[in-house]
C-alpha positions in Angstrom: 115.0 -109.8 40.6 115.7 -107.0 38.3 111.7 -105.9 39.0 112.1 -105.9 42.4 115.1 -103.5 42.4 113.5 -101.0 40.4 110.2 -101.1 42.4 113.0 -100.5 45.8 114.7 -97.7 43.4 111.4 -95.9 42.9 109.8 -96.7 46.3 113.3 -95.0 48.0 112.8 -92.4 45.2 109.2 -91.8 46.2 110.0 -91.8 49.9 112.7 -89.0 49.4 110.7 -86.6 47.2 107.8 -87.2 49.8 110.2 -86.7 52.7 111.0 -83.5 50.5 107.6 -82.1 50.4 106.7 -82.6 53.9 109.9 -80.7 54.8 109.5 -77.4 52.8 105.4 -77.8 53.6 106.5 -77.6 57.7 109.0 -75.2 56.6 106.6 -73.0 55.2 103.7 -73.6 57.6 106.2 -72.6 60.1 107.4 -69.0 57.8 103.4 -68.3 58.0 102.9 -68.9 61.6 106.0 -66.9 62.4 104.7 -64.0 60.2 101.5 -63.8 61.9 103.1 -63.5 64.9 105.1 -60.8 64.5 101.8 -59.4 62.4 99.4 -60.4 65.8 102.6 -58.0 67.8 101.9 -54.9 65.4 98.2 -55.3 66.1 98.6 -55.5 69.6 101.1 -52.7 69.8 98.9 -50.4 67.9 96.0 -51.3 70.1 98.3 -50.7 73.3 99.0 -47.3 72.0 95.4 -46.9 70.8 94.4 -47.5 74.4 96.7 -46.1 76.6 94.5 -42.9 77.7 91.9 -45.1 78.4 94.1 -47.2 80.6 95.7 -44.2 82.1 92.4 -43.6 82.9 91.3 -46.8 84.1 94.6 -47.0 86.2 93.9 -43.9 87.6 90.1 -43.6 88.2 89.5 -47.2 89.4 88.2 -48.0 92.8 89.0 -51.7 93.5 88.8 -51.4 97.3 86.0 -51.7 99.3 87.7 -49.1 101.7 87.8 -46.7 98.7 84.1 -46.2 98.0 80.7 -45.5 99.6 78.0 -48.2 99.9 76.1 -46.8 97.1 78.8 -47.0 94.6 80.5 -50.8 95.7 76.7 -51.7 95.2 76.1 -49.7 91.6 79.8 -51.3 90.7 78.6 -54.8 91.9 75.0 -54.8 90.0 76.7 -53.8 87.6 79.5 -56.2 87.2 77.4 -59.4 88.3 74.9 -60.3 85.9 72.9 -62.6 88.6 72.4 -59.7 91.3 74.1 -61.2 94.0 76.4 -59.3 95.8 80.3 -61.2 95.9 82.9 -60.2 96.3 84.5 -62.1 93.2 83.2 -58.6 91.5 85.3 -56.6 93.7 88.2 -59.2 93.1 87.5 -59.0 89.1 87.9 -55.4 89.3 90.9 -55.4 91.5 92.7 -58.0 89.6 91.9 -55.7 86.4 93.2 -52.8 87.2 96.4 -54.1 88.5 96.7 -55.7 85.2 95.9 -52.6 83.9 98.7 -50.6 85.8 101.5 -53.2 84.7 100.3 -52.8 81.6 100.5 -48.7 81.6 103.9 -49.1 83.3 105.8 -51.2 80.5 104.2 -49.0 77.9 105.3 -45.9 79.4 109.1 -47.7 80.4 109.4 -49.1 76.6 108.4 -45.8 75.4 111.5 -43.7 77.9 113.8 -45.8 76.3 112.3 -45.7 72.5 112.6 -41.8 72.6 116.5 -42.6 74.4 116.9 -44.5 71.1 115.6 -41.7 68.8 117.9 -38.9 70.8 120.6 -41.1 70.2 120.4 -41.7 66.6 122.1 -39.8 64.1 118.6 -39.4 61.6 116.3 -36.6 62.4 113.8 -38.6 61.5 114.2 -40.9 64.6 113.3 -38.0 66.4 110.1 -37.1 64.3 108.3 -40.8 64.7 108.8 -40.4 68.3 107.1 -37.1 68.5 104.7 -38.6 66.1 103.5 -41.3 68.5 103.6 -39.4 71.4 101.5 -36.7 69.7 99.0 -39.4 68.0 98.7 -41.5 71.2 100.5 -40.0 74.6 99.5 -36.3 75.0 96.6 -35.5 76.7 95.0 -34.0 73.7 95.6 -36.0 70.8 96.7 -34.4 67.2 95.0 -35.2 64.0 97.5 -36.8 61.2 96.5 -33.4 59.0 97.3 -31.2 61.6 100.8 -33.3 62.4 101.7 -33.6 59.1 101.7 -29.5 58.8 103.4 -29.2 62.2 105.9 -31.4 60.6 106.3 -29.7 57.6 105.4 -33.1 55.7 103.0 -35.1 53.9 100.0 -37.0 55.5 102.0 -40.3 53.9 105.3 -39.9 55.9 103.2 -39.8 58.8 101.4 -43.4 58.0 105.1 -44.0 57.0 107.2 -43.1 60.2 104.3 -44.4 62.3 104.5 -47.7 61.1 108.4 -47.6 61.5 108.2 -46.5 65.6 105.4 -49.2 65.7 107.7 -51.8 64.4 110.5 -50.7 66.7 108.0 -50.5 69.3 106.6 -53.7 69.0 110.5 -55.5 69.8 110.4 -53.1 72.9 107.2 -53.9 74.2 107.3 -57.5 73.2 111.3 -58.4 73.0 112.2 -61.2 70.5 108.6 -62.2 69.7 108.1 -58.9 68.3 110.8 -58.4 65.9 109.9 -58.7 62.5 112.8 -60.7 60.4 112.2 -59.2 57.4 112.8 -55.4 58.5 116.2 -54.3 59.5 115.5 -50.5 60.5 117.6 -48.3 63.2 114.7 -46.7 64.9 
């Protein structure tokens, strides 16, 4: 008798501390996955803002109406869009569908960034100001600035660049993103 209560003592002891692991193993599996979320956001915010002439471009050079073009160039566009040769129109469709994407995509970047720079011209740090001139010099102006050349025009280091950049892309990524691209750990104005 007294055997068989221990062995339920330890087996209820056992189940607990198991229960226990599972629970801060899911817990942490679940801090991870969160993390590289919010790191997958700062990626894909960087690679918006690395892109954005191009899609500016795309937007605004794409023909993805058959009204739009000449024969020859619907036919270049087709060949070469459609590995088989035929001519479809699910090309013309692809390419539509694209650059519509494309032009929502242009749209929220440039709304997200109106209201980032309302942010900065609201806030009380000059420095606010400076990361939003930063990433509209690194990736928004026609002619893009090299870090050198916007550090001097600054009047800072190279470092405070890398530095303020990654603060606007932080701040950026919970504009272009909304909750899913907040990172918990970092609790900064701008």
């Amino acid at each position: 008798m007294k055997n068989e209560h221990i062995a339920r003592i330890a087996s209820e002891v056992a189940a607990k501390v198991a229960t226990e692991k599972a629970i801060e193993v899911y817990e942490r599996q679940k801090s991870i996955e969160a993390e590289q979320r919010v790191d997958r956001r700062l990626r894909n915010t960087k690679l918006l803002l690395k892109n954005y002439r191009s899609f500016v471009a795309h937007v605004k050079h794409s023909i993805y109406d058959t009204e739009s073009v000449d024969e020859d160039s619907a036919a270049l566009i087709i060949d070469l869009m459609d590995v088989h040769g035929s001519i479809d129109n699910v090309a013309i469709e692809s390419i539509k569908r694209t650059a519509a994407r494309t032009a929502i995509i242009v749209a929220h970047i440039e709304e997200m960034l109106l209201i980032y720079k309302t942010m900065c011209n609201i806030s009380d740090l000059p420095e606010d100001n400076r990361r939003y001139r930063i990433v509209h010099a690194l990736y928004i102006d026609e002619t893009p600035m090299t870090i050198l050349d916007l550090a001097e025009s600054e009047s800072i280091v190279p470092r405070t660049i890398y530095r303020d950049l990654d603060i606007a892309i932080e701040r950026l990524a919970a504009l272009f993103f909304g909750i899913d691209g907040l990172q918990s750990s970092t609790k900064r104005k701008c």
